[in-house]
C-alpha positions in Angstrom: -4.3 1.8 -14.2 -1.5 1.8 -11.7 -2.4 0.4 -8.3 0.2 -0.5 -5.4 -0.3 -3.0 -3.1 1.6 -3.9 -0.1 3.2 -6.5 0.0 5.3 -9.0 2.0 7.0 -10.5 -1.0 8.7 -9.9 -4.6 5.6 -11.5 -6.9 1.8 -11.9 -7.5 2.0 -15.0 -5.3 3.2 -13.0 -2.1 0.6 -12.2 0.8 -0.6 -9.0 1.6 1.6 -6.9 4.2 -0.9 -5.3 6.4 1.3 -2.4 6.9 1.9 0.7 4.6 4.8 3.1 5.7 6.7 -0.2 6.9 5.6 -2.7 4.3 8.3 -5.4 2.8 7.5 -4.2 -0.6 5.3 -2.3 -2.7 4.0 -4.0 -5.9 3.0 -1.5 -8.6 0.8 -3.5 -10.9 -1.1 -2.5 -14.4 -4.5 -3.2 -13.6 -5.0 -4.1 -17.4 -2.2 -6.3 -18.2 -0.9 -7.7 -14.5 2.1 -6.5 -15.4 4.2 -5.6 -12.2 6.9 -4.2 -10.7 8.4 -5.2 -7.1 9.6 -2.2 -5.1 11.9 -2.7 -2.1 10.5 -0.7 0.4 13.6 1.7 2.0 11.8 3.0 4.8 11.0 -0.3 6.5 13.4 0.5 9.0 13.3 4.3 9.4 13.3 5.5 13.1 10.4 8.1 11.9 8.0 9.5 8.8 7.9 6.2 7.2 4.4 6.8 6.1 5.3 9.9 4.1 8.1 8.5 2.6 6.8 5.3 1.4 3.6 7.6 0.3 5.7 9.8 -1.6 7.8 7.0 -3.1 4.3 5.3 -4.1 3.3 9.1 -5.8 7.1 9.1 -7.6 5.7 5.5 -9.4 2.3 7.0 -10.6 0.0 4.8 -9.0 -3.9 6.2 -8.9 -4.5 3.7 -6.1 -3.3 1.5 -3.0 -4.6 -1.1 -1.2 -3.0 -2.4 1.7 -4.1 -3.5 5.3 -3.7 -0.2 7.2 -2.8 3.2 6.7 -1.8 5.6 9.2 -2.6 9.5 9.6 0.5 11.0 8.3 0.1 8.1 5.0 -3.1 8.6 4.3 -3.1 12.2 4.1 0.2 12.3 2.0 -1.3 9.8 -0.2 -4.9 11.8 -0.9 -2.4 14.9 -1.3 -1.4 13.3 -4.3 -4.4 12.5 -5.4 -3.9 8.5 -4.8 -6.9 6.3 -3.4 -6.6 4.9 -0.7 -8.3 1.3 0.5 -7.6 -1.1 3.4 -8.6 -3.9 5.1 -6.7 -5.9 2.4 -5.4 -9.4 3.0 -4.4 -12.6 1.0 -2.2 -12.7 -1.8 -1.4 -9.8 -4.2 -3.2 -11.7 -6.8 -6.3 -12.2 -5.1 -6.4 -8.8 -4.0 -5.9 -7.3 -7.8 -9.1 -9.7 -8.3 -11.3 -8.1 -4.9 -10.0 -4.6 -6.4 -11.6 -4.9 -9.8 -14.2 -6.5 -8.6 -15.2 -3.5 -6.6 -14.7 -5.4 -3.2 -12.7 -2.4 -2.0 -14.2 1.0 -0.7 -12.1 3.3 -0.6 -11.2 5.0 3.1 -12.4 8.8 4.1 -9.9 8.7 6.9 -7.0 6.3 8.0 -7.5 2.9 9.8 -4.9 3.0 12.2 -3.3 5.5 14.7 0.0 7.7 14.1 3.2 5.0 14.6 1.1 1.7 14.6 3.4 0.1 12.2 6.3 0.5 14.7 8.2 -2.1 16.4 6.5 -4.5 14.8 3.0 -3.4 16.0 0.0 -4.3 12.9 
């Protein structure tokens, strides 16, 4: 399975960046094998929809699943759109978040964590 995690770095060994629509990078990861791809994440800097963007770049990859450390309103409900999981409250690195995921560590969300344009300026 496809799962995305956000991320503050390029590899497995990267920590967890606590915010979706402005996260560093999204790693799309096979579940199965750990095989991974880093995504550059081009909406870090937009001046607004960052959340839907980076949800429906996330969707475009194929991922059933993210985990990150907050999501906001407009994210969330792009990403459940889709039909994509969502779970927060995620920290540490990637890898030991793939771990806490298939583990069952994660529930996933019924409603964002965060308020519309927390991720701003630099806000968590």
């Amino acid at each position: 399975m496809k799962l995305c995690i956000t991320s503050e770095g390029k590899d497995l060994a990267s920590k967890v960046d606590p915010r979706f629509g402005r996260c560093q990078y999204f790693i799309i990861v096979d579940t199965d094998t750990l095989e991974f791809e880093a995504v550059g994440n081009p909406n870090l800097e937009a001046m607004g929809g960052a959340g839907i963007q980076s949800a429906q770049l996330v969707a475009s990859k194929q991922a059933k699943a993210v985990v990150t450390g907050n999501a906001g309103p407009n994210a969330f409900q792009t990403l459940t759109a889709a039909g994509i999981k969502v779970f927060t409250g995620a920290s540490g690195t990637i890898k030991e978040t793939i771990e806490r995921y298939k583990k069952g560590e994660y529930k996933a969300d019924a409603s964002p964590s965060v308020s519309s344009k927390s991720g701003m300026s630099g806000k968590q």
